[in-house]
C-alpha positions as a Markdown table, in Angstrom:
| # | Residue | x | y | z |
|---|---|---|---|---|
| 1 | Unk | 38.9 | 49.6 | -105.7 |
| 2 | Unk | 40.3 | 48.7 | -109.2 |
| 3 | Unk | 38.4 | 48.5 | -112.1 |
| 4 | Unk | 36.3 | 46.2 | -113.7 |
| 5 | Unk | 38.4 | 44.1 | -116.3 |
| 6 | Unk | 37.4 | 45.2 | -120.0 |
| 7 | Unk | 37.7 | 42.9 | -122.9 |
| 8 | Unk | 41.3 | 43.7 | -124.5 |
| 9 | Unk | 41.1 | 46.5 | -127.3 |
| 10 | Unk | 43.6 | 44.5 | -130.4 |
| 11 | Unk | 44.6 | 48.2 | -132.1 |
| 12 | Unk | 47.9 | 49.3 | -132.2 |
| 13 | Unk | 49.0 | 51.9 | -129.6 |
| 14 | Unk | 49.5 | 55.8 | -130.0 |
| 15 | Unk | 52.6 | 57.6 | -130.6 |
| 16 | Unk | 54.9 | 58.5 | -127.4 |
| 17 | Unk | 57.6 | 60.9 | -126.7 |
| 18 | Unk | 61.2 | 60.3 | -126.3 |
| 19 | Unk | 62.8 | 59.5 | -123.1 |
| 20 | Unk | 65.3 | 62.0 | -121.5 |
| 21 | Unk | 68.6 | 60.7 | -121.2 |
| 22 | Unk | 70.9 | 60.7 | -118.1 |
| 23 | Unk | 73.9 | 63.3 | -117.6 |
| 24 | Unk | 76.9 | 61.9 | -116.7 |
| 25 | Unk | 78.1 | 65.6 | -115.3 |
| 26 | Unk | 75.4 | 65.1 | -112.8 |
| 27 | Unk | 75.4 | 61.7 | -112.1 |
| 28 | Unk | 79.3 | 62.1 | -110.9 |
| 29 | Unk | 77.8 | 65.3 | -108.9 |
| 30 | Unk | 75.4 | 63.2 | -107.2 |
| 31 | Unk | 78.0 | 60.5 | -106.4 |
| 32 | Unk | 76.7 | 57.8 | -108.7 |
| 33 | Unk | 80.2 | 56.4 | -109.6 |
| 34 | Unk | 80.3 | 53.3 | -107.7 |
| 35 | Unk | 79.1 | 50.3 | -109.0 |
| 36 | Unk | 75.7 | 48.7 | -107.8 |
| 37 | Unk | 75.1 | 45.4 | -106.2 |
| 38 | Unk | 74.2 | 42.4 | -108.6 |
| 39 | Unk | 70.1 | 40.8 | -108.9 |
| 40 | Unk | 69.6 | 38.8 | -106.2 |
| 41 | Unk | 66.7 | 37.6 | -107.6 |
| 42 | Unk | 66.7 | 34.2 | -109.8 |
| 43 | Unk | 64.3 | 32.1 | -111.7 |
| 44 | Unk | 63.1 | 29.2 | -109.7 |
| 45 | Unk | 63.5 | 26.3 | -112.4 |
| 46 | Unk | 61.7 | 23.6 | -110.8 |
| 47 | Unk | 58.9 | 22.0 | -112.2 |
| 48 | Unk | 55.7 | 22.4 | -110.4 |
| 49 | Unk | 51.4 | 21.1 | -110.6 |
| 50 | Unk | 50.6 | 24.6 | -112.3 |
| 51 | Unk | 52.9 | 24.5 | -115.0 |
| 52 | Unk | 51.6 | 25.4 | -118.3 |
| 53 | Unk | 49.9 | 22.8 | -120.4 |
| 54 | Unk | 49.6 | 22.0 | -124.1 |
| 55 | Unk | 46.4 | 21.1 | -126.2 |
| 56 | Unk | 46.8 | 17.5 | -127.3 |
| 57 | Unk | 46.5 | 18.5 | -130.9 |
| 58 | Unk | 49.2 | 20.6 | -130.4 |
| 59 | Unk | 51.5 | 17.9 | -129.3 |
| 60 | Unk | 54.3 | 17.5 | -131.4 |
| 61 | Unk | 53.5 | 20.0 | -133.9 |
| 62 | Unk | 54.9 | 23.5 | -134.9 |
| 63 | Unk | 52.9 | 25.7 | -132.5 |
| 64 | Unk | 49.1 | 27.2 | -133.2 |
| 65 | Unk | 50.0 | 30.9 | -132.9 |
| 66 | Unk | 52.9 | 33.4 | -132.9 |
| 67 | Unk | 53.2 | 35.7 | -130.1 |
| 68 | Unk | 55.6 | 38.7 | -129.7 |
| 69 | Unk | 55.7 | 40.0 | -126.6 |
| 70 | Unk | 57.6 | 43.5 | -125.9 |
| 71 | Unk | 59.5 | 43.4 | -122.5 |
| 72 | Unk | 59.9 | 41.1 | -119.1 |
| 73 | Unk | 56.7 | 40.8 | -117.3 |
| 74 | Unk | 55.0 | 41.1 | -120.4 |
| 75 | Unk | 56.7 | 37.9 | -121.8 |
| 76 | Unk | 56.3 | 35.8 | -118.1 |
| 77 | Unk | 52.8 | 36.6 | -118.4 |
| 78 | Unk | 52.1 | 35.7 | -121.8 |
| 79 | Unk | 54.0 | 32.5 | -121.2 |
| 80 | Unk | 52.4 | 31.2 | -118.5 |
| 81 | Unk | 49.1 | 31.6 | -120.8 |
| 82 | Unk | 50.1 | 30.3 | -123.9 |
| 83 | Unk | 52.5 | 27.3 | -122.5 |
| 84 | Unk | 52.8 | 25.3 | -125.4 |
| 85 | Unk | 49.8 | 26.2 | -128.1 |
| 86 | Unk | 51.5 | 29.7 | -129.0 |
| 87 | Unk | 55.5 | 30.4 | -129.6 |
| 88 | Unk | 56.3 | 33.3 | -127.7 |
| 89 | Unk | 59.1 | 35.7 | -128.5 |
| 90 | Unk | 60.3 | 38.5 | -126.5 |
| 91 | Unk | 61.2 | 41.6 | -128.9 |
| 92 | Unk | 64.0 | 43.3 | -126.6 |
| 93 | Unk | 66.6 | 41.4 | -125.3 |
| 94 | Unk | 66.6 | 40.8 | -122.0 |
| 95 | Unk | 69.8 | 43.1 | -120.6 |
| 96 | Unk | 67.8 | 46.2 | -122.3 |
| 97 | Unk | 64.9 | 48.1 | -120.8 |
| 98 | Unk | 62.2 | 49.6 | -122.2 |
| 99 | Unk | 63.3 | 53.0 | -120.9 |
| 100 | Unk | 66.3 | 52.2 | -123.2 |
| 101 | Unk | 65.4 | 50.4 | -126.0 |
| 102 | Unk | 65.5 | 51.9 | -129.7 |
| 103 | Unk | 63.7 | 49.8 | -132.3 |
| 104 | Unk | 65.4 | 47.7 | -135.2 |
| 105 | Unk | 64.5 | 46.8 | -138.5 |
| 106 | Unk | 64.7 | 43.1 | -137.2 |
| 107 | Unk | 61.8 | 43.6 | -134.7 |
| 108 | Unk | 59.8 | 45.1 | -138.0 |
| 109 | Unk | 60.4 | 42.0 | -139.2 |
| 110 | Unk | 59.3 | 40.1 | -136.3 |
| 111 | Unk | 55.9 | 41.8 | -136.4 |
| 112 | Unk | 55.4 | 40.8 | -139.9 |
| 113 | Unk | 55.8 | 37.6 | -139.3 |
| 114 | Unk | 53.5 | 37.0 | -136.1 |
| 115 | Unk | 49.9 | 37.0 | -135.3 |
| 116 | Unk | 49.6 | 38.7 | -131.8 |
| 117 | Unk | 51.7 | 41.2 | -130.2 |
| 118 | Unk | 51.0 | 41.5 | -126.1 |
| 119 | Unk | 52.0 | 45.1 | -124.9 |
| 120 | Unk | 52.3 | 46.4 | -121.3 |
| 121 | Unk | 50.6 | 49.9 | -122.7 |
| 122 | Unk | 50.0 | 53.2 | -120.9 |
| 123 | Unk | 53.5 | 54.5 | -123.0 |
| 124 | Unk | 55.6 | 52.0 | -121.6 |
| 125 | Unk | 56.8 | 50.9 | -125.1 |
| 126 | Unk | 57.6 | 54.3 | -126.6 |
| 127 | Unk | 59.7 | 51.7 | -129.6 |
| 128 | Unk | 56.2 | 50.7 | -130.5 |
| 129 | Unk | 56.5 | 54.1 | -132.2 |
| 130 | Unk | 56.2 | 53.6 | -136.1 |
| 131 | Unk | 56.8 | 50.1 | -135.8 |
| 132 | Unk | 54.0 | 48.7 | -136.4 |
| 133 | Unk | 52.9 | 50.4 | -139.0 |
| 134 | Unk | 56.6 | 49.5 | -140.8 |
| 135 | Unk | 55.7 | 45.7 | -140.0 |
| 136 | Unk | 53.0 | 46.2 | -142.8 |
| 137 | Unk | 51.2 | 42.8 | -141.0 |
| 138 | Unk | 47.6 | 44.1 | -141.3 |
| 139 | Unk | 46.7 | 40.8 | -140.1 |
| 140 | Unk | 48.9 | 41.9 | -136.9 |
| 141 | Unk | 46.0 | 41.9 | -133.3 |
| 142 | Unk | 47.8 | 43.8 | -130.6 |
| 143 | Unk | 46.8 | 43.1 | -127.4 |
| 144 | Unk | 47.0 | 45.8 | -124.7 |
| 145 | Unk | 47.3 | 43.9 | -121.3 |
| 146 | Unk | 46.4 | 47.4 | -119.1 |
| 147 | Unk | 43.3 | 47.9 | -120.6 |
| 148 | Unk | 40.9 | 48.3 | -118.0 |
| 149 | Unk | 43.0 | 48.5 | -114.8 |
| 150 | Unk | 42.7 | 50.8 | -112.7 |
| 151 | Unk | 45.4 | 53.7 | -113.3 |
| 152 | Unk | 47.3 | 56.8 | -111.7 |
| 153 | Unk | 48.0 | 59.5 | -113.4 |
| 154 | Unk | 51.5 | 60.7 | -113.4 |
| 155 | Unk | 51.1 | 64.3 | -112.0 |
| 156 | Unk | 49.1 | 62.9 | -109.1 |
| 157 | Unk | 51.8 | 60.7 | -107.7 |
| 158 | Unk | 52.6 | 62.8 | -104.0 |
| 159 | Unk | 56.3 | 64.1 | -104.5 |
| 160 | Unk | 56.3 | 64.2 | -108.3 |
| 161 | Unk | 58.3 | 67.4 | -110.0 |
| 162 | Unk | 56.9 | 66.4 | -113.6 |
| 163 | Unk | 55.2 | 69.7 | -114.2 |
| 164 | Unk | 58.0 | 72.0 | -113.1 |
| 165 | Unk | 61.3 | 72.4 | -114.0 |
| 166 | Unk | 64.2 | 72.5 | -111.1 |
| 167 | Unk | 65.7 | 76.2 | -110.2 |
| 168 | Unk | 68.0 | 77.3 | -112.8 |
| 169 | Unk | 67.0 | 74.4 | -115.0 |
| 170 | Unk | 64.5 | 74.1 | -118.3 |
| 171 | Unk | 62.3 | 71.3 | -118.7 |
| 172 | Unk | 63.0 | 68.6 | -120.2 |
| 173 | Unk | 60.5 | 67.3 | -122.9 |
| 174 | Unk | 59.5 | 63.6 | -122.6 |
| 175 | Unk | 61.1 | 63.0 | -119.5 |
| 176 | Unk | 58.3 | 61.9 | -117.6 |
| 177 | Unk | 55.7 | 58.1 | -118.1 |
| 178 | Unk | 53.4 | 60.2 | -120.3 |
| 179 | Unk | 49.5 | 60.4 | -118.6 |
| 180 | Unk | 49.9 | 57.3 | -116.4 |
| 181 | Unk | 52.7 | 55.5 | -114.5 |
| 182 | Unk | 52.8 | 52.8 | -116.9 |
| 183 | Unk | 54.7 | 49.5 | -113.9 |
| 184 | Unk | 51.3 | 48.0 | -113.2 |
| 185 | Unk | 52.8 | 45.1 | -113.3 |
| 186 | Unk | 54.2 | 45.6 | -110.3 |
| 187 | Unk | 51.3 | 45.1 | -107.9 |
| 188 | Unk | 49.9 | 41.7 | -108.3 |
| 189 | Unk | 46.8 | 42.5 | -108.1 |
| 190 | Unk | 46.6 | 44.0 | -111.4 |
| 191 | Unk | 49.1 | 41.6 | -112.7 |
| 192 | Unk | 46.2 | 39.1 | -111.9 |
| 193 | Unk | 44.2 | 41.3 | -114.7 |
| 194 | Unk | 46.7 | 41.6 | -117.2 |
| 195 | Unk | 47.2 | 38.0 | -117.1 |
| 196 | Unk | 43.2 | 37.9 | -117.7 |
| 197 | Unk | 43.5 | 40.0 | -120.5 |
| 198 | Unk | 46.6 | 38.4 | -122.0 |
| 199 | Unk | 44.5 | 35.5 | -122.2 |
| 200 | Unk | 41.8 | 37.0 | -123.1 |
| 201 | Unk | 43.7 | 38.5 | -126.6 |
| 202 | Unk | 45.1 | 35.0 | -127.3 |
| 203 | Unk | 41.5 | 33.2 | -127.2 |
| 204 | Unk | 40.2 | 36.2 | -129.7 |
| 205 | Unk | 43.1 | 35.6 | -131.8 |
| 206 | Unk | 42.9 | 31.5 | -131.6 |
| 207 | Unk | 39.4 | 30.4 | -130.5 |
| 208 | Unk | 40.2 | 26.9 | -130.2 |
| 209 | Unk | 42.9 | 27.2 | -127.6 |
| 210 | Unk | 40.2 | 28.5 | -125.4 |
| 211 | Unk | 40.6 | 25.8 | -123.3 |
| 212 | Unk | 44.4 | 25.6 | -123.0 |
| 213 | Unk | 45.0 | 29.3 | -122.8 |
| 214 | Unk | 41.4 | 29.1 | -119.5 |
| 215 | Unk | 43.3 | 26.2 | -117.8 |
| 216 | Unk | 46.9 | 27.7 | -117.6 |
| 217 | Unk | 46.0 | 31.3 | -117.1 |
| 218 | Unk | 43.8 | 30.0 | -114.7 |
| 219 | Unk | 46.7 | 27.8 | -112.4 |
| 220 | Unk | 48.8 | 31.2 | -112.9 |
| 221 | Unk | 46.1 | 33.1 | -111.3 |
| 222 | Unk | 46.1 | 30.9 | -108.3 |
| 223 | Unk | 50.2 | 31.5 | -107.7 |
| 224 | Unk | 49.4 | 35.0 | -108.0 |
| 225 | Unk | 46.5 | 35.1 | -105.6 |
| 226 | Unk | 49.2 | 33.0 | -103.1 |
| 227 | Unk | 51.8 | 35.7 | -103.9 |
| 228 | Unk | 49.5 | 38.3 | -103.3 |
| 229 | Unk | 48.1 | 36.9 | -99.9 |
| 230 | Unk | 51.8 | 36.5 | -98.7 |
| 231 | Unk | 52.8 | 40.8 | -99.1 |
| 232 | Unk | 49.4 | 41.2 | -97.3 |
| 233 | Unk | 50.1 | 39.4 | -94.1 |
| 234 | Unk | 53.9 | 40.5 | -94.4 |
| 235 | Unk | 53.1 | 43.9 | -95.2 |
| 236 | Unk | 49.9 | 44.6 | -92.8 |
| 237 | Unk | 52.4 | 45.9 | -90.0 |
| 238 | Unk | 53.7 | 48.7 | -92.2 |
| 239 | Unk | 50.5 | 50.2 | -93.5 |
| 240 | Unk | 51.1 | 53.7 | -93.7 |
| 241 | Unk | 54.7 | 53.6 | -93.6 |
| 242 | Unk | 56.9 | 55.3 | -96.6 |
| 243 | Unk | 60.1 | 53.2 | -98.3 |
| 244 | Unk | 62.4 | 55.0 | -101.1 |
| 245 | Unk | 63.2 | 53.9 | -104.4 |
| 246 | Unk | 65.4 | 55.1 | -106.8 |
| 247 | Unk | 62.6 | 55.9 | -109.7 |
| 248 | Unk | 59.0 | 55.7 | -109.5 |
| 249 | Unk | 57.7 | 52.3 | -110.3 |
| 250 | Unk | 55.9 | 51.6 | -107.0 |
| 251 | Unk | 52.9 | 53.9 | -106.8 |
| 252 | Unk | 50.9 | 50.6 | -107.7 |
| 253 | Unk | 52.3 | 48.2 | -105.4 |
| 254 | Unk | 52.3 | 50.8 | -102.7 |
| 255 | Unk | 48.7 | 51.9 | -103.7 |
| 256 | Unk | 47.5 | 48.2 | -103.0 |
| 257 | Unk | 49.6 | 47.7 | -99.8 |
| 258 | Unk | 48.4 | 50.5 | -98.3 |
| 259 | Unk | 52.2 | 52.2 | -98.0 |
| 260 | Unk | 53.4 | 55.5 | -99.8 |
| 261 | Unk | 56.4 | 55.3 | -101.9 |
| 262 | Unk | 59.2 | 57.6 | -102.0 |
| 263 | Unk | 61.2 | 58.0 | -105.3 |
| 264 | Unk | 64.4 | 60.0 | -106.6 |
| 265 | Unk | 63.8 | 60.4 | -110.1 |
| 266 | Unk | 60.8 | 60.1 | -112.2 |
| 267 | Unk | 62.9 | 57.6 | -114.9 |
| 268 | Unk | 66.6 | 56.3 | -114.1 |
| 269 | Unk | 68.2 | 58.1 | -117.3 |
| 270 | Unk | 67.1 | 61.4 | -114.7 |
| 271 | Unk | 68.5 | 64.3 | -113.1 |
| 272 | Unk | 68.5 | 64.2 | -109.3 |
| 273 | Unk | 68.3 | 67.6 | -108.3 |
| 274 | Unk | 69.1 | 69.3 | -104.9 |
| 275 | Unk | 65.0 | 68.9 | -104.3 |
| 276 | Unk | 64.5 | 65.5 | -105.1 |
| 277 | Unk | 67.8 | 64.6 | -102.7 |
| 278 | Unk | 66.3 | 66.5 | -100.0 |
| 279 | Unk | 62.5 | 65.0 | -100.5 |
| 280 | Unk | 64.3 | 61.2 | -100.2 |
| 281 | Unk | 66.4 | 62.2 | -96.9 |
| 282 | Unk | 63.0 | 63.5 | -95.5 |
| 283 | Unk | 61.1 | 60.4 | -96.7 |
| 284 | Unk | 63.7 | 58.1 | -95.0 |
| 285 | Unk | 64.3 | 60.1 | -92.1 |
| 286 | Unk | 60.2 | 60.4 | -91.1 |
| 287 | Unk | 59.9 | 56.6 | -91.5 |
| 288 | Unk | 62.9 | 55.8 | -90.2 |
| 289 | Unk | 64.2 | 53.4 | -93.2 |
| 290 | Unk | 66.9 | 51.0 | -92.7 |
| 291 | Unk | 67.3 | 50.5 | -96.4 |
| 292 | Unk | 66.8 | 52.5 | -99.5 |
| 293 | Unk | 65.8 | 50.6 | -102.7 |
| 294 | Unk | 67.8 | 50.9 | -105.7 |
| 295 | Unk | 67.3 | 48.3 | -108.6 |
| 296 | Unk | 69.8 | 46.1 | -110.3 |
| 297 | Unk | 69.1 | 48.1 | -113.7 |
| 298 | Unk | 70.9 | 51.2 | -112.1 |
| 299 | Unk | 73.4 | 52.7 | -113.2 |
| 300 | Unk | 75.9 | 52.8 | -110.6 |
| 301 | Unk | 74.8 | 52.8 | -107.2 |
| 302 | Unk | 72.9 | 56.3 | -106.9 |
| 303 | Unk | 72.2 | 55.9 | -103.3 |
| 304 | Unk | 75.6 | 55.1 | -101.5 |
| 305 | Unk | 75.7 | 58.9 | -100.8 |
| 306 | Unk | 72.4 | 59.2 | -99.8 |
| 307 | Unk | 73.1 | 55.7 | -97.6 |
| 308 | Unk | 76.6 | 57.0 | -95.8 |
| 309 | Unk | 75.0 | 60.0 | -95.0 |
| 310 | Unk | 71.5 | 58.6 | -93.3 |
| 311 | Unk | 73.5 | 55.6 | -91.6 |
| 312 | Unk | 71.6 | 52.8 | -93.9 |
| 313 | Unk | 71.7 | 50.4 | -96.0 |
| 314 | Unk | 71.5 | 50.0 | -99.7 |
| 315 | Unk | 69.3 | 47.2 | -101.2 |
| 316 | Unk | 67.2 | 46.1 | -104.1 |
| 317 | Unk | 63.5 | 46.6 | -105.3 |
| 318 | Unk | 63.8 | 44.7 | -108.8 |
| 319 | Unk | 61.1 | 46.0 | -111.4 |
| 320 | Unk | 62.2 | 43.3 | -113.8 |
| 321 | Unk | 62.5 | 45.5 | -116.7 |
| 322 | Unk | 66.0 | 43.7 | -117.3 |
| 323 | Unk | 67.0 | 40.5 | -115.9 |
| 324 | Unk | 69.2 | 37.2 | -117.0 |
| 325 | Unk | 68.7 | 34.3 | -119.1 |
| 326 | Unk | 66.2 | 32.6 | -117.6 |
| 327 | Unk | 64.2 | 35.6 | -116.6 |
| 328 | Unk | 61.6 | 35.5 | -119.8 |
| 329 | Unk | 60.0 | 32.3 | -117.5 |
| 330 | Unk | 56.8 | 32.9 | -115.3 |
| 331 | Unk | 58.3 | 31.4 | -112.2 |
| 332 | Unk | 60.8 | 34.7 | -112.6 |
| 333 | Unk | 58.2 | 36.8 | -111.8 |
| 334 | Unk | 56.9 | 35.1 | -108.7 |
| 335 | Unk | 60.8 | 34.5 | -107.4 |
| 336 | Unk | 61.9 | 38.1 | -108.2 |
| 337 | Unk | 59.0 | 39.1 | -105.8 |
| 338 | Unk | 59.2 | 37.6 | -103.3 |
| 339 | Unk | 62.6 | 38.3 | -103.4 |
| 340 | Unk | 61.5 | 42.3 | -103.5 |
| 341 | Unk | 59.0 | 41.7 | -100.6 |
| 342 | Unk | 62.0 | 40.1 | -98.0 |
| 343 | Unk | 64.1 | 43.5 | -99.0 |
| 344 | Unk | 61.1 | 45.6 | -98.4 |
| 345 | Unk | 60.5 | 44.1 | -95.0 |
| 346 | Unk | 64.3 | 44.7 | -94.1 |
| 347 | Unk | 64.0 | 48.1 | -95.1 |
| 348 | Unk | 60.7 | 48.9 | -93.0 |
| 349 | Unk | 63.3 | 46.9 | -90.1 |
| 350 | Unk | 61.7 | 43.8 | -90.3 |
């Protein structure tokens, strides 16, 4: 059962450690030298009945409100919300992750200049780090779009070594989420309740787009309710049933689904060690995969090893921390999964 939604806290978020990065001794060890398949995933561009509206007063005028956003499904999210009362701005670019992303003095600037900044939270945006307090924007309302969803915690995720370093190796610090897997926005079901609290932080922040920000987030809502209805009856057959990924940002969407997910790394800048490669054969072997999911953020293709050796194939599970030009759009989000759910079903042999 998740959570009842809280009203979103607008304080700026705690300090995080430092993510771990990747060893290119090991990744040549592990046979992550050949290069990994493209997104297949694109933005659907077509107009459609729920796109976002504007408030007549806004109409030709320099939009109400200035929103930064911090990565993907953050932005998608916030867009589909504020269509045209607010100007959204994403603060990475779009080919960087937040795994990856080292802060500028640009985006300080960026914060000084805006009036809401909509975060994922749970340490997903370790960049956050200092920042805000740089920005100097006291006027600044931070909105936290996980507050109140219902979380896991890191070291409960079945298969985790986040409390234990490998045979032979020392522990890395600040190579794990932090306390909670942070990729709620994965399962859209909870995505449903960020979008509620995005809107939620934009109303506090601009009272009179109340009904503008109610009347898109609430046509968004429905497309998300559709999307979520479609990997229920898709996915009903394979309750129970593990699939692989290459790190884990699927304990949510498997949590809702009623599947177990399966992961090689806890981040992709991670070690794979002789452990984790023997957990994933298990995984795929017991639930007799036909696919394992790597995603198009990857850095080579870490599973064609894995893939020759098991007889499968190799496919994508996209978590949208990265994407193209046209991926900051809502309609991205609802594509890209659906796109995610066709590759899951292939992999459960579907």
């Amino acid at each position: 059962m998740l959570c009842p939604k809280l009203a979103p806290h607008l304080t700026p978020m705690p300090a995080q450690r430092p993510v771990v990065r990747l060893s290119a001794a090991l990744l040549l060890a592990w046979g992550l030298g050949s290069c990994a398949p493209s997104p297949t995933s694109t933005a659907d561009t077509t107009a459609n009945s729920n796109a976002p509206t504007s408030s007549p007063e806004a109409a030709g005028s320099e939009p109400e409100l200035q929103v930064v956003t911090t990565f993907l499904p953050i932005t998608q999210f916030t867009k589909a919300v504020a269509g045209d009362r607010a100007e959204v701005t994403q603060l990475l670019p779009t080919n960087i992750g937040p795994h990856d992303y080292q802060a500028t003095p640009d985006d300080a600037q960026k914060l000084a200049t805006a009036d809401v900044l909509v975060e994922n939270g749970l340490e997903m945006e370790e960049f956050l780090e200092g920042l805000i307090d740089n920005a100097g924007n006291a006027d600044l309302k931070v909105v936290d779009s996980s507050e109140g969803i219902a979380t896991i915690r890191t070291e409960d995720i079945e298969g985790h070594s986040h409390d234990h370093a490998h045979e032979g190796e020392e522990k890395a610090e600040g190579h794990d989420h932090g306390e909670f897997n942070p990729h709620i926005w994965l399962d859209p079901k909870r995505a449903m309740q960020q979008v509620e609290n995005i809107r939620d932080g934009l109303i506090a922040a601009d009272p009179e787009g109340k009904p503008v920000y109610t009347a898109n987030a609430a046509a968004y809502l429905d497309q998300l309710k559709a999307l979520d209805a479609e990997f229920n009856r898709q996915l009903q057959p394979f309750q129970g049933k593990t699939f692989v990924t290459l790190h884990d940002f699927a304990p949510y969407f498997a949590d809702s689904y009623r599947l177990q997910a399966e992961f090689l790394v806890d981040i992709p800048e991670e070690n794979a060690s002789p452990e984790d490669v023997k957990r994933v054969i298990n995984a795929a072997r017991e639930s007799n995969l036909k696919t394992l999911l790597t995603e198009p953020q990857a850095v080579g293709n870490p599973f064609s090893a894995l893939a020759q050796d098991l007889n499968v194939q190799v496919s994508d599970f996209d978590p949208m921390e990265t994407g193209g030009p046209n991926s900051t759009e809502p309609e991205y989000y609802l594509t890209t999964m659906r796109q995610n759910l066709k590759n899951l079903a292939a992999a459960f042999g579907q």
